[in-house]
C-alpha positions, 0 to 999 in steps of 0.5 A: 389869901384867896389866891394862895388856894389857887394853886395848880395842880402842876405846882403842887405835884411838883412841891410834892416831888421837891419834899420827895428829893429833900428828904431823900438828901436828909436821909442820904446826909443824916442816915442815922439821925433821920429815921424812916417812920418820921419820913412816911408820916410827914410824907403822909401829912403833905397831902393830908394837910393838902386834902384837909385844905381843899375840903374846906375851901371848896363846897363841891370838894367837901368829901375830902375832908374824909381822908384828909382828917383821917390822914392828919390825926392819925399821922400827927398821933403816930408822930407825936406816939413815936417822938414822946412815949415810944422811939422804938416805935414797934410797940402799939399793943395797948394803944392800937385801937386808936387807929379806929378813931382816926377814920370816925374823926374824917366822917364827923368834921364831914358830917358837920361842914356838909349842908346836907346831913346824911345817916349814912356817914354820922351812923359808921362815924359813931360806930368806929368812935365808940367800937375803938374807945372800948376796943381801947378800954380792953386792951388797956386793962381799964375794963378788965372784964371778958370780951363776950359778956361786953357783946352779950351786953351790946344786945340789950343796948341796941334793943333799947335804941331801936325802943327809943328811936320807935318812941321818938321817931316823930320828934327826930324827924322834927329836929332833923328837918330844924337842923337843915334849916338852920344849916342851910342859912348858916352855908349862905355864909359861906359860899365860895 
């Protein structure tokens, strides 16, 4: 099984340019049953699965767990948008603010499978997760009210959090440096 993770570069270069050649041979055999949009995203899932691998099989590659995350889901969600709900694939007018999470989906599962746990990537990650879920409440009519009393709405919230972040500056210091201890013994783990 390790080895299997060990693979050269070379070798995967050429698996990708052999997925290349086939599906180009579909394509050219089965023009009208083999579309294009199915081609990009599977193309597209090759490295993302490849990435997302890598990721978490290597400490020192843990960054690549961003793309390869992001990549997937959102290759996988298209796919699965595109084959079921909508073949004609032109129509992401309610649904396109998903693409919003696919990113914040990359920096959490990062943020969770590093040791060191930064602020600076769960911070955007939570802004993309929660700018797109609303951004997807409006444009699908579940939240039917204007978008500028949202952002009028937007400034007491944050106000608070900065009051309650002032209130409990300490205990979060506190959590934070229990978190890293607990995330370092649980990593002793998983040395590669």
């Amino acid at each position: 099984m390790k080895n299997l993770f060990n693979i050269k570069t070379s070798k995967i270069i050429g698996f990708y340019i052999f997925t290349v050649g086939l599906i180009i041979l579909f394509k050219l055999l089965f023009l009208e049953q083999f579309k294009i949009i199915y081609i990009a995203l599977f193309l597209l899932i090759l490295p993302a699965i490849d990435f997302t691998v890598r990721g978490f099989r290597k400490k020192k590659r843990r960054s690549f767990l961003i793309p390869g995350i992001t990549f997937l889901t959102g290759c996988l969600f298209f796919l699965v948008y595109i084959f079921f709900f909508n073949p004609n694939y032109g129509s992401l007018i309610k649904v396109w603010p998903v693409i919003g999470i696919f990113p914040a989906l990359g920096l959490i599962t990062y943020y969770i499978f590093t040791p060191k746990r930064d602020p600076r990537i769960i911070v955007p990650a939570i802004f993309f997760l929660f700018l797109s879920i609303v951004l997807l409440f409006f444009t699908t009519g579940i939240i039917n009210f204007k978008f500028r009393y949202f952002l009028l709405l937007l400034l007491p919230f944050m106000v608070i959090l900065v009051g309650l972040y002032l209130l409990f500056n300490n205990e979060i210091k506190n959590i934070k440096k229990n978190i890293d201890k607990n995330s370092d013994k649980k990593w002793k783990f998983f040395k590669v």
